[in-house]
C-alpha positions as CSV (number, residue, x, y, z in Angstrom):
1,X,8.7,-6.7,15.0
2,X,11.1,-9.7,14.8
3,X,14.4,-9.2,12.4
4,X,12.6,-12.7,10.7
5,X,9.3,-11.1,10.1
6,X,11.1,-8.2,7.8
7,X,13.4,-10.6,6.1
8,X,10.5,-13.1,5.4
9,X,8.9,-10.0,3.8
10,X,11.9,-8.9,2.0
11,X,12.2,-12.1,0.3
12,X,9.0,-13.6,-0.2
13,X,6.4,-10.6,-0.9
14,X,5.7,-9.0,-3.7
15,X,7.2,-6.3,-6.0
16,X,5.4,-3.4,-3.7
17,X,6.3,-4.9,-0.1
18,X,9.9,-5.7,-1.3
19,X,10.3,-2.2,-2.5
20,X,9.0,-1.1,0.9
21,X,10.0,-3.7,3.5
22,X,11.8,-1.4,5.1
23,X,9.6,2.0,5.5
24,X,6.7,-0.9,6.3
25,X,8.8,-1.9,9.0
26,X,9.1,1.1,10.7
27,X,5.6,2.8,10.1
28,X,3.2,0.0,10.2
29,X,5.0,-2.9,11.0
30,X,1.3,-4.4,12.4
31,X,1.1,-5.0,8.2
32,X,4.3,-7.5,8.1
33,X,2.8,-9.2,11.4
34,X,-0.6,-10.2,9.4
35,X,1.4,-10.9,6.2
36,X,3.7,-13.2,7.9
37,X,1.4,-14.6,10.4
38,X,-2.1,-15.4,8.1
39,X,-0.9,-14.6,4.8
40,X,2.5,-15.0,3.1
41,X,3.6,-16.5,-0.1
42,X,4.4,-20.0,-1.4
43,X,6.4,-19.4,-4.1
44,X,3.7,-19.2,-6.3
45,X,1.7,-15.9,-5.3
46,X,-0.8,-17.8,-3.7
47,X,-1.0,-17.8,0.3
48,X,0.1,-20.2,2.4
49,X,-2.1,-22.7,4.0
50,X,-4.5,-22.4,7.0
51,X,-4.9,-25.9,8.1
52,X,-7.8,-27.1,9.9
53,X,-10.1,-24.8,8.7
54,X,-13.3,-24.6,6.2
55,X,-13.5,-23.1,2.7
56,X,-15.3,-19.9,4.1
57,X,-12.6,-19.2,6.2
58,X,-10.4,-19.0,3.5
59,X,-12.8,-16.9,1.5
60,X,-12.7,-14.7,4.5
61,X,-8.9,-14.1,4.8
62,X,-8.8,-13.9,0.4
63,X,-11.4,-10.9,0.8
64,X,-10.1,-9.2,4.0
65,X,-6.5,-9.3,2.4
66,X,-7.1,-7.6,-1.2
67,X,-8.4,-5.0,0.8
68,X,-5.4,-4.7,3.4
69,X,-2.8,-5.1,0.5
70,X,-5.0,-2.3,-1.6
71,X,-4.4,-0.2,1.4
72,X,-0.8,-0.6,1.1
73,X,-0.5,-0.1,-2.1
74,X,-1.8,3.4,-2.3
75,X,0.3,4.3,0.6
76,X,2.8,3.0,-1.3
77,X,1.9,5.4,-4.1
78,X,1.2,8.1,-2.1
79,X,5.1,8.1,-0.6
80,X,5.8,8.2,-4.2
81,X,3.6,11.2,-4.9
82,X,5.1,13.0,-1.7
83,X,9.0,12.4,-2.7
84,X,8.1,13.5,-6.3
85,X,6.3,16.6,-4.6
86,X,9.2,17.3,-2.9
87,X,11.4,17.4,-5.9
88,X,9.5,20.1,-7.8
89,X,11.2,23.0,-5.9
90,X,10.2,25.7,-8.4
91,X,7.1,26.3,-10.2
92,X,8.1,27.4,-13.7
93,X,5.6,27.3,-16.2
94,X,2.1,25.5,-17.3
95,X,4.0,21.7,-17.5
96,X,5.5,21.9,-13.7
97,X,2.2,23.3,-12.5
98,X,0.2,20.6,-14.2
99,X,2.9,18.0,-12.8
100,X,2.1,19.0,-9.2
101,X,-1.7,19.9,-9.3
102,X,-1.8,16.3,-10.9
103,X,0.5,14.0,-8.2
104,X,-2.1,15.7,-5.4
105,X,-4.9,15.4,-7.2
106,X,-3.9,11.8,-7.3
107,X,-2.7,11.7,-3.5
108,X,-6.2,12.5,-3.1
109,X,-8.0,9.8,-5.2
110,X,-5.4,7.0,-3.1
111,X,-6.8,8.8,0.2
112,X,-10.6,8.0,-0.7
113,X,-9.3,4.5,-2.1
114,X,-7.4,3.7,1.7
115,X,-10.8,5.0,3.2
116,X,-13.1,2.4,0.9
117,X,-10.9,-0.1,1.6
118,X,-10.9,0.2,5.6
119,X,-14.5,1.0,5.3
120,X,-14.9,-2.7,3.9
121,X,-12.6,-4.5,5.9
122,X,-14.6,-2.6,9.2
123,X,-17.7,-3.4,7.7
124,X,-17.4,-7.1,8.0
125,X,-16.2,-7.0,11.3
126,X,-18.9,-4.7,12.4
127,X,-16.5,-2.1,13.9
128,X,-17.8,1.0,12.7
129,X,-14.9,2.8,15.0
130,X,-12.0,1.1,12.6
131,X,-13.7,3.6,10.2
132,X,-13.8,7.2,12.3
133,X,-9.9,7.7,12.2
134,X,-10.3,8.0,7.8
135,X,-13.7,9.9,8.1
136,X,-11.8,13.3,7.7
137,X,-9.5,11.8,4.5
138,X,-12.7,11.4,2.8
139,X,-14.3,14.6,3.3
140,X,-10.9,16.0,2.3
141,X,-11.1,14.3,-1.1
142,X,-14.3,15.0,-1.7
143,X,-13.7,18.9,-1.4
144,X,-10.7,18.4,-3.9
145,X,-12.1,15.5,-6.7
146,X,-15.9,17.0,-6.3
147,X,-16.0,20.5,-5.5
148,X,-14.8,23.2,-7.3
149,X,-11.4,23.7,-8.1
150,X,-9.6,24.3,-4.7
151,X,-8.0,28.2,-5.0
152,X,-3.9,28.0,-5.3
153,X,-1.0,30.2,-5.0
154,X,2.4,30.7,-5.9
155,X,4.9,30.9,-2.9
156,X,8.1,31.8,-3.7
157,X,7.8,30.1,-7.1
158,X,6.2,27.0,-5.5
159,X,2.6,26.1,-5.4
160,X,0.7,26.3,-2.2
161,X,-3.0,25.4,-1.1
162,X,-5.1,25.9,2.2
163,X,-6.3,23.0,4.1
164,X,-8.8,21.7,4.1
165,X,-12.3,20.9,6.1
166,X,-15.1,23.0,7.6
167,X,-13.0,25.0,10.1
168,X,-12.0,28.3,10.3
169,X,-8.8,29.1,8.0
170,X,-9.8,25.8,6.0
171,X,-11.6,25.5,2.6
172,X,-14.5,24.0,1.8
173,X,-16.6,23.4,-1.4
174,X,-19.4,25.7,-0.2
175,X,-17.1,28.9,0.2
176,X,-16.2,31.2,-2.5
177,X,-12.6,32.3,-3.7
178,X,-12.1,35.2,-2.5
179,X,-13.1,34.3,1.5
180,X,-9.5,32.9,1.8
181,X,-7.1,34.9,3.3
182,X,-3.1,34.8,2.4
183,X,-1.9,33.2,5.1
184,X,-4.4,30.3,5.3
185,X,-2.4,28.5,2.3
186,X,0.4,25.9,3.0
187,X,3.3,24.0,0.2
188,X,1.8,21.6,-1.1
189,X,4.5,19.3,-0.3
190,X,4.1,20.5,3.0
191,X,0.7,19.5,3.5
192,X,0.8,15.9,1.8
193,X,4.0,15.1,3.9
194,X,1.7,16.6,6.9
195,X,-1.2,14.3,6.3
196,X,1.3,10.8,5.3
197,X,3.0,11.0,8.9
198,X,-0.7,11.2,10.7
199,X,-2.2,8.4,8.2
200,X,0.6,6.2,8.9
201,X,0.2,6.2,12.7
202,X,-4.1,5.7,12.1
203,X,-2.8,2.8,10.2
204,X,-0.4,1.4,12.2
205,X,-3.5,1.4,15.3
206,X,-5.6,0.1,12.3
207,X,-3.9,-3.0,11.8
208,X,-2.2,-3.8,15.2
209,X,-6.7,-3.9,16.0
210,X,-7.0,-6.0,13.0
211,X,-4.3,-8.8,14.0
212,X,-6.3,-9.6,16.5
213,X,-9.9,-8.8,15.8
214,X,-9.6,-10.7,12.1
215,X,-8.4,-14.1,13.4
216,X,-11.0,-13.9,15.9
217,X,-14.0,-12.9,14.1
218,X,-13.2,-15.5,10.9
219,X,-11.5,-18.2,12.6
220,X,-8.0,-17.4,11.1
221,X,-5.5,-19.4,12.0
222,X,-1.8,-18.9,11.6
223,X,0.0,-20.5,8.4
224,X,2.4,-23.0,7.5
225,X,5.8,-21.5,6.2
226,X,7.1,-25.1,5.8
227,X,4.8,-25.1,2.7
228,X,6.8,-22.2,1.1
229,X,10.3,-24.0,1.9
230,X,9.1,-27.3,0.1
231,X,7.8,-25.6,-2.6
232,X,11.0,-23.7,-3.2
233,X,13.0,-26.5,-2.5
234,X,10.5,-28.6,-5.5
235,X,11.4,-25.8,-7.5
236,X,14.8,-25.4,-7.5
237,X,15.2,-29.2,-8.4
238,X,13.1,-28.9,-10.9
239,X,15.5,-25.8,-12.5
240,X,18.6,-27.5,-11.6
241,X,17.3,-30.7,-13.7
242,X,16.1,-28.8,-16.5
243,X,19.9,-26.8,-16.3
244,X,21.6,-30.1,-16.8
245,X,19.6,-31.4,-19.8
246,X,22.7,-30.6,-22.8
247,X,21.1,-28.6,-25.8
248,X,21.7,-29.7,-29.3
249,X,25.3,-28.5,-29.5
250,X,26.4,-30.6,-26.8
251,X,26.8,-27.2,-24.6
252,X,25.2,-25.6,-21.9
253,X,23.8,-21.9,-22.3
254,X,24.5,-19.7,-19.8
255,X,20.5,-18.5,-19.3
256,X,20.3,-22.5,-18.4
257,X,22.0,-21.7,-15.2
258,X,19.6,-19.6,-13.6
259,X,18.3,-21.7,-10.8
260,X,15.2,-21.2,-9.1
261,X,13.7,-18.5,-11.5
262,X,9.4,-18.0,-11.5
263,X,9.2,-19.0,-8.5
264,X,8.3,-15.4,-7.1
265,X,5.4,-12.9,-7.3
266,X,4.6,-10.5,-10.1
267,X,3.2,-6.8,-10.3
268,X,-0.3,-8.4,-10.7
269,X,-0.2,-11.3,-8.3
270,X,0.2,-13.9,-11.3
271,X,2.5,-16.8,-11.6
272,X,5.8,-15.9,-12.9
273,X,6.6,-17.8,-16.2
C-alpha cells in the first residue's frame, strides 16, 4: 500500500480509522485501498464524488460501504476486547470473572455482526464464496450467544474455555458438561488472539476480491480528492475570516484562532459543529 494511501487515511477518516490507520495498514490494507480509491472524505463526512455516474450507482457504493465500515468497526472492537483480555492476568473474584466472560461474550456478538455484514455485501454481488471463509465464526457464536452456557475453568487463576465447533476435543451446544476433558480447554485470551490473527487474513482476501469485484459489478468509479482539498481550502477561509472579525472589546479571543475546526468527521458520521 502507498505511504499516501495511509496518510490520506490518517488524516481524513474517521475517529475509528484514525485510531487504527496503522494496524489497518498492516492487516488489511485492501480496506485503505477501497477507502481511498471509491470512498474517502470531503471535509464534511460525506464521500467524495464519483463523476459520471447515475444516482444508483451511488446508492450502491452508500450501501456496500456501511457494511465494509461496520466490518471494521467490530474488528476494531474486537482488538479492543483482546488487549483488555490480555490484561486480566488473574482471575480473582466474581467482578474479574464477570469482566472477562463479558468482553468474549461480546467478541462473539462482533464475530456474528462481521459475518452479517459480509453475508450482505456477498449477497449483492452474488458470490456466495465471499461468505464460506466466516461460515465457521457464525456457528462459533451461535454455540456461545444460543446454546447453553459454554463450561469454563480456572487455569492457574485465569479463565480458560474449549474451542469450539463439531470436532472432536471441541464443544458444541448438543454435548453435555461433563463430556469435556481437561485438556480440551484453552486461555481465553489465547483463543480470541487465535481467532483475530486468522480473521484478519480472511479479511484481508475479502477485501483485496472486493476492490475489484465492487467497481465492476456497480459501475464504481474512482473519486475526486480535489474535491476534499477545495473544500478544506473553503473552509479554512471561512475560519480565518470569522478569526479576524474584533469582538466587542476591541480584542481577539484566543478560541478565535482555531483555524479550520468542524471540518472533520465525528463518532457518528455527522457534521462536526
Amino acid at each position: 500500500m502507498s505511504e499516501e494511501t495511509i496518510v490520506k487515511l490518517k488524516s481524513d477518516g474517521d475517529l475509528v480509522e484514525q485510531q487504527f490507520a496503522d494496524r489497518i495498514a498492516a492487516v488489511i490494507p485492501s480496506y485503505a485501498k477501497v477507502w481511498a480509491e471509491y470512498i474517502g472524505n470531503d471535509g464534511h463526512a460525506h464521500a467524495l464524488p464519483m463523476a459520471g455516474v447515475e444516482r444508483e450507482v451511488l446508492d450502491s457504493r452508500e450501501k456496500q460501504w456501511q457494511r465494509i465500515y461496520t466490518i471494521l468497526e467490530s474488528l476494531a472492537l474486537c482488538w479492543e476486547i483482546e488487549d483488555d483480555l490480555h490484561k486480566i492476568t488473574e482471575i480473582t473474584g466474581f467482578r474479574s470473572y464477570a469482566q472477562n466472560l463479558n468482553l468474549w461474550m461480546a467478541f462473539h456478538s462482533h464475530m456474528g455482526r462481521i459475518h452479517d455484514m459480509v453475508k450482505a455485501v456477498a449477497g449483492e454481488l452474488d458470490r456466495p464464496d465471499l461468505l464460506k471463509p466466516f461460515d465457521e465464526y457464525w456457528k462459533d457464536r451461535h454455540i456461545v450467544l444460543h446454546g447453553p452456557k459454554v463450561p469454563m475453568k480456572w487455569v492457574y487463576n485465569a479463565l480458560a474455555v474449549p474451542a469450539l465447533g463439531e470436532t472432536p476435543k471441541h464443544w458444541n451446544d448438543k454435548m453435555l458438561w461433563q463430556e469435556l476433558k481437561s485438556t480440551d480447554f484453552e486461555f481465553v485470551s489465547t483463543g480470541v488472539s487465535k481467532i483475530l490473527r486468522e480473521l484478519e487474513a480472511r479479511l484481508e482476501r475479502c477485501f483485496a476480491d472486493l476492490r475489484k469485484s465492487m467497481p465492476a459489478k456497480h459501475g464504481w468509479r474512482p473519486v475526486s480528492w480535489n474535491a476534499a482539498v477545495k473544500n478544506l481550502n473553503y473552509d479554512v477561509t471561512k475560519q480565518v475570516r470569522a478569526n479576524l472579525s474584533v469582538s466587542s472589546s476591541g480584542q481577539l479571543s484566543s478560541a478565535e484562532f482555531i483555524i479550520g475546526s468542524g471540518t472533520g468527521t465525528n463518532i457518528s458520521g455527522a457534521e462536526d459543529g
